[in-house]
N, C-alpha and C positions, 0 to 999 in steps of 0.2 A: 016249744016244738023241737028245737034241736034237740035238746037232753030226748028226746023221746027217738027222733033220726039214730042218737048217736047208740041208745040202747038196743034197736032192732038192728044196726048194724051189728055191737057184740054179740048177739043173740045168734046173727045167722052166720058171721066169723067162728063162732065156739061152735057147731053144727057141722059146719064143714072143716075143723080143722083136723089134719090125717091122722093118726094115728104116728109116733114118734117111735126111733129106733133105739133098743137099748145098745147101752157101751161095753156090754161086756168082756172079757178075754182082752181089752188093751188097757196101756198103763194108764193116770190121770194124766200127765203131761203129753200125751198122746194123742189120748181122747180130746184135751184142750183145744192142742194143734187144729185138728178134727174140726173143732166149733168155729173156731177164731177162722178158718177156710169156708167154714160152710157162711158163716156173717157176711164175709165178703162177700160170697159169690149174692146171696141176696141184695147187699147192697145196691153190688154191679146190674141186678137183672132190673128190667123195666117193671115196678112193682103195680101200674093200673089204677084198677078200682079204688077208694077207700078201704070197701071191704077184702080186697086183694092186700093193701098193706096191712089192716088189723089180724089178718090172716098170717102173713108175716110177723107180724110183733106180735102174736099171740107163741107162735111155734119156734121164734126165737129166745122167747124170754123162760117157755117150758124147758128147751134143751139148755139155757144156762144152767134152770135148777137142778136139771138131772148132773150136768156138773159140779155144783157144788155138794151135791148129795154123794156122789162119787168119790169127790177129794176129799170130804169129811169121811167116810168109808174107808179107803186108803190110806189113811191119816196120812196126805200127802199135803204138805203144809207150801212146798211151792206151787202147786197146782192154784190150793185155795188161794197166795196171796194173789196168784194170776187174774184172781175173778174179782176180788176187791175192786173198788174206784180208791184213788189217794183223795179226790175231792170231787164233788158236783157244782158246776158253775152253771147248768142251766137243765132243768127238770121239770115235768107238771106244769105250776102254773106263770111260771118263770119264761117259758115259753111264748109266751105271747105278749111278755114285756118288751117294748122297741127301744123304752129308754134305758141305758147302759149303769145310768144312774141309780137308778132301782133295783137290777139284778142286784145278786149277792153270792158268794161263794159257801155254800155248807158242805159240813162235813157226813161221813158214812155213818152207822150206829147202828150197834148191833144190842142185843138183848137176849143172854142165854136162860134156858130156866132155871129158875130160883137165882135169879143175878140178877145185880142193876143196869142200866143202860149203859152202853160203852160209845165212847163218840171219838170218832180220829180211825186212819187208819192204823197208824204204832200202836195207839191201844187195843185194838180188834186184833190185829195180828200178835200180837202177845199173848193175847188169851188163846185164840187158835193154837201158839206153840203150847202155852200150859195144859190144854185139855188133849189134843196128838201126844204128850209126853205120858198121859195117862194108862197105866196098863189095864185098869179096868172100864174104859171105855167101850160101850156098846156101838154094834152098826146100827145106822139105819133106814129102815125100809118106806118108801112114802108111798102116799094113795092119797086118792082125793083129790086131786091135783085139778086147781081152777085159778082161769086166769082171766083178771080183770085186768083190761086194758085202756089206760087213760090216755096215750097220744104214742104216736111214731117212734116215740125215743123213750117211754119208758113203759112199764108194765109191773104190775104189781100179783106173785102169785101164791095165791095160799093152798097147805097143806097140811097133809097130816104124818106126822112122825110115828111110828112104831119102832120101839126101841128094843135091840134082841134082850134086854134084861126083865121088858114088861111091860116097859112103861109108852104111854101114847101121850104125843105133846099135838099143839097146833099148831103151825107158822106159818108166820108173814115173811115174804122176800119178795124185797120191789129191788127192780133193774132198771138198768139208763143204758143206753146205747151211747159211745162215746164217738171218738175222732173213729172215722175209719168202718164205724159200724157195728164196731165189735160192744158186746155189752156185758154190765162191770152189772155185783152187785154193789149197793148202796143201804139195802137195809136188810136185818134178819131179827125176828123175833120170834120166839119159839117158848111155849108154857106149856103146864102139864094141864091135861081133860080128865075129869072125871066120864068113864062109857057107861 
């Protein structure tokens, strides 16, 4: 019966969530600033309902990916390391572990298309500077944009890539709200679809 609570909660959170504002005309580390103020102020405000907070973590974890969508468009490689986690110490189901004993610390991991899984932040960020180094790098433009939300602190959002060269991937990007509020991503994974 809960699972079933928790699904007509994201049902009527995804229904009312407003409509998000584009970043256009400002720099990535700008727009960043931007997020990382706006985290807060959510933090800070009295969040209510359930459906009040998953309404929050829903519209917070969209406007990360429109930042990372952003900084990869920019090829602004300080922006993106901005959004990384260096590591996740408590996520998902780790949450509702009391004994300290059993947590664990994981790391981020990302998965580019046609690429193996990357795990570490120095490794992610490496590849991010090797593919920003690339002159024929395409933007790109997302839709589809849905957000499954697993608990308070993190969110998991998938989308769809359109690549200015042609090509249409799918991705996964799950976030973690960290110290402070602010939220990191932790995962990306992104493949090509056959439409």
């Amino acid at each position: 019966m809960p699972f079933c609570w928790l699904l007509l909660t994201l049902c009527f959170a995804w229904e009312l969530l407003p409509q998000l504002p584009t970043f256009t005309g400002r720099t990535s580390t700008e727009q960043l600033r931007q997020l990382r103020l706006a985290q807060h102020a959510e933090r800070d405000k009295d969040s209510g309902t359930p459906a009040t907070k998953l309404r929050n973590t829903a519209s917070a974890a969209l406007k990360a990916n429109q930042a990372f969508y952003e900084a990869f468009n920019k090829r602004d490689l300080e922006a993106m390391s901005k959004l990384w986690a260096s590591e996740v110490t408590k996520w998902g189901p780790l949450l509702f572990f009391q004994d300290r004993d059993r947590t664990f610390k994981m790391t981020c991991t990302c998965t580019h298309p046609d690429s193996s899984r990357l795990q570490g932040r120095p490794e992610i960020m490496t590849s991010w500077n090797r593919i920003f180094s690339s002159s024929t790098l395409p933007s790109i433009q997302i839709s589809k944009e849905q957000v499954l939300v697993t608990c308070e602190d993190m969110a998991v959002v998938v989308c769809q890539e359109e690549t200015s060269d042609g090509g249409t991937h799918e991705a996964t990007n799950t976030f973690a709200r960290g110290e402070g509020g602010i939220w990191y991503i932790i995962g990306h994974q992104a493949g090509p679809v056959e439409l």
